[in-house]
Structures are given as C-alpha cells and as structure tokens.
N, C-alpha and C positions, 0 to 999 in steps of 0.2 A: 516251301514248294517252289519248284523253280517249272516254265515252260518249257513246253517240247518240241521240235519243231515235226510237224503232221507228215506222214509219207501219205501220198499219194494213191489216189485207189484206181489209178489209171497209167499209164506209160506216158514218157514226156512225147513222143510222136505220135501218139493216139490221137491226140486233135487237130492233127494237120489234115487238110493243106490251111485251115484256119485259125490255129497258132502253133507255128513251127515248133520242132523240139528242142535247136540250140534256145530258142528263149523261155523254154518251159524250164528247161534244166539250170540254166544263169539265174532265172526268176528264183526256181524253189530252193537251188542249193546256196548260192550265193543272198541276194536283197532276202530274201523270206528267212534264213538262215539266219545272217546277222541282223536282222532287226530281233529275233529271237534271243542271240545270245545278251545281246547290248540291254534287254530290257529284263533279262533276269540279273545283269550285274546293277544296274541303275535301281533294283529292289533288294538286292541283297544284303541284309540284315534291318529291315524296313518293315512294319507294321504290311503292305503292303503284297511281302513274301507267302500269308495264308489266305489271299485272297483271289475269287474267281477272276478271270481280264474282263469281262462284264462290270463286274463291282469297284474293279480300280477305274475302268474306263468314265463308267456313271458319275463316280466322286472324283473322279479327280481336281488336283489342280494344274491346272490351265498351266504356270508358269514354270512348273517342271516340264524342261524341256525332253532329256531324257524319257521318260516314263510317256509323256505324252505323242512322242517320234516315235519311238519304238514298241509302247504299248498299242497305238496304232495302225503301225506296220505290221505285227505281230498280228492281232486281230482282225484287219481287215484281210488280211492273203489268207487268214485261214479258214472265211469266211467263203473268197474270192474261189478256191482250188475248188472247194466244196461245192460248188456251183455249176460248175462243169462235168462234162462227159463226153464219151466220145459215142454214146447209146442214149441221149438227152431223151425225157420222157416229154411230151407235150402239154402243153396247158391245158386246163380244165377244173371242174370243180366248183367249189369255193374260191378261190386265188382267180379265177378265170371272171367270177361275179363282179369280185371287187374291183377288180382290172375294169372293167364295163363299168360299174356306177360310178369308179373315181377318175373315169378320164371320158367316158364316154364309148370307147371299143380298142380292141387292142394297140391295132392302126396308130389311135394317137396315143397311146400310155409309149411306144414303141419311139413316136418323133418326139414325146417331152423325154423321155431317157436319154435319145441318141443327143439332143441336143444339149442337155447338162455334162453329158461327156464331152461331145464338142465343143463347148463353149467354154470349159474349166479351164481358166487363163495356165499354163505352163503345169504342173504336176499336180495331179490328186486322182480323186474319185468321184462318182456318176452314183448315186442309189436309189433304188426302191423301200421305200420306208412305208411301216405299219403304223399306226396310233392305235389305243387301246379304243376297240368297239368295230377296230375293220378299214376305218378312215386309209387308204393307199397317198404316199406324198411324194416327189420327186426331186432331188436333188443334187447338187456338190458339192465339194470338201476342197482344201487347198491341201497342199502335201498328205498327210498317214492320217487325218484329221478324221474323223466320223461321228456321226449324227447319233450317237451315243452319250459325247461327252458333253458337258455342262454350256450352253449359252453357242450351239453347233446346229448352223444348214438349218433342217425341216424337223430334226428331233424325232422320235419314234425309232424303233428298231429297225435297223437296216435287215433289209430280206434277199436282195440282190444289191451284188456291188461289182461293177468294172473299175479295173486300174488302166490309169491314163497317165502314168506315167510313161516318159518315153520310156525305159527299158523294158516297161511291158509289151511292148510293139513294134521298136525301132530296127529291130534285125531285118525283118520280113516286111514292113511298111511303111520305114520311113517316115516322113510327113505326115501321109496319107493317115492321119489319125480316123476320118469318116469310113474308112475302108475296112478298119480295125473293129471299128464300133459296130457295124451291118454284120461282119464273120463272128461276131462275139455271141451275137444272136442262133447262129448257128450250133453252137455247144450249149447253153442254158438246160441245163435240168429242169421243167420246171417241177417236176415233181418235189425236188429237194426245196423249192423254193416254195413248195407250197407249203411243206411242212413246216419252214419256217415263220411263214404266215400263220397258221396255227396255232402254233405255240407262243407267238409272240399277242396276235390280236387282244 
C-alpha cells in the first residue's frame, strides 16, 4: 500500500485573506507532496507497506529517520488541511465541555494553544490532544514530530494541529508568527475537530 497525497475539499484562496493561496498551493503541492512521496519510498518493500500511518506512527522507531520525517509530515498536513475551511462550523457540544473542564473556558484553552505555537523554538507544531476518557492536553513538537509517536510532547491523539513552520506562513507574515497564529483561529472547523474528539476519546 503506498500513501496518497489528499486533494483538498476547498480552493487554495478560499482562506484568505487569512492564509494566502500562493502558500496554500507551495504548502499542499510542494512540502505535503514530497513528504508523501519520500515516505512511501522510505517503506517500500518494508513490513511497514500494509500498514495504517496511525500504526506505523504509534510503533515506530524513533531512529528511523526517514519514516519518522516523513511519516510525520505525511500525517500531520493531512490532519492540518482537514482542519480548515473557508465555512468553519463553530464550537459546541461535547468538544466545547471539554474545552471548559480542561482549561477552564475557551478564552484560555485559545492562550495555552496560541502560546505552544509561539513559543516552539524554530519548526514544528502546536496541538490539541485527547487522552482516553476526554482528558484535553496542549502541546508542541519539534520538526514533523507528533504526539502520536512513542516517548512525544503530551501523548494522546492530536485533534487539532497548526504548522509553524516558516513555510507555512512566511509569504504573507513573515516574522509575525503571533499574527499567523490569531488568523488560524479564524479557519478552524470545529466541527471536524469535534468529530475527531469523538472518535479518538
């Protein structure tokens, strides 16, 4: 089985003015692209080829570099794409509960997020993670890393994830990483994200 890389259920300028389309399209065709190809040759002829990116991501090993780079580049943008809309549903529910009991109100689950993005020294990611029974935890990762793989961040299934990567950003904002991080908020499905709560709790 080799992976695919996900089309998009939106147009790459559908989310502006809050993330341009020259970096939607560099993002999805280009980095999401070849983290995709590099991780189905880094498994190709490998125990590793009949299995889900969940199940390689959970076992793996740490010193494959390859598989670990790429298997989480691969996974985390296709988590990332999924995430977004240019029609975001708003919070509620369940996921809206948990948000309240594990941080106290939205308010602040919103400044420990924004702040694990900002504060992730040079490349990675910011996540919203589940624990089994509902537990919500906050995180980040260095480089494609995620809170999936073995002795990683807060552990639990990630349900929301921002890339902080400069090339996720840099066209349209430069520096200004904090600026990226508040417009990101502005695309959030959470509906999808609720689903992911869900099914993961």
């Amino acid at each position: 089985m080799s992976f695919e890389l996900p089309q998009l259920s939106y147009s790459y300028d559908s989310l502006e003015p809050h993330i341009d389309a020259r970096t939607m399209e560099i993002h999805h065709t280009k980095h999401h692209a070849g983290y995709t190809a590099k991780l189905n040759a880094a498994i190709a002829g490998t125990v590793l080829e009949s299995q889900s990116i969940m199940d390689i991501l959970q076992n793996l090993d740490m010193s494959n570099g390859a598989v670990r780079n790429n298997g989480g580049g691969f996974y985390n943008h296709c988590l990332f794409w999924s995430l977004m809309s240019p029609n975001p549903k708003t919070l509620s529910g369940g996921l809206a509960d948990a948000i309240h009991n594990s941080f106290g109100s939205f308010d602040e689950f919103k400044t420990a997020f924004s702040a694990a993005a900002a504060t992730q020294f040079g490349s990675g990611w910011a996540w919203l993670c589940v624990h089994k029974g509902g537990r919500l935890e906050v995180c980040s990762t260095a480089n494609q890393d995620n809170p999936l793989m073995p002795g990683v961040a807060c552990g639990g299934v990630p349900i929301l994830g921002l890339d902080v990567w400069e090339h996720a950003y840099y066209l349209n904002y430069q520096n200004r990483r904090p600026e990226y991080i508040d417009a990101f908020f502005n695309v959030i499905d959470w509906e999808v994200v609720a689903n992911h709560f869900e099914a993961a709790k």
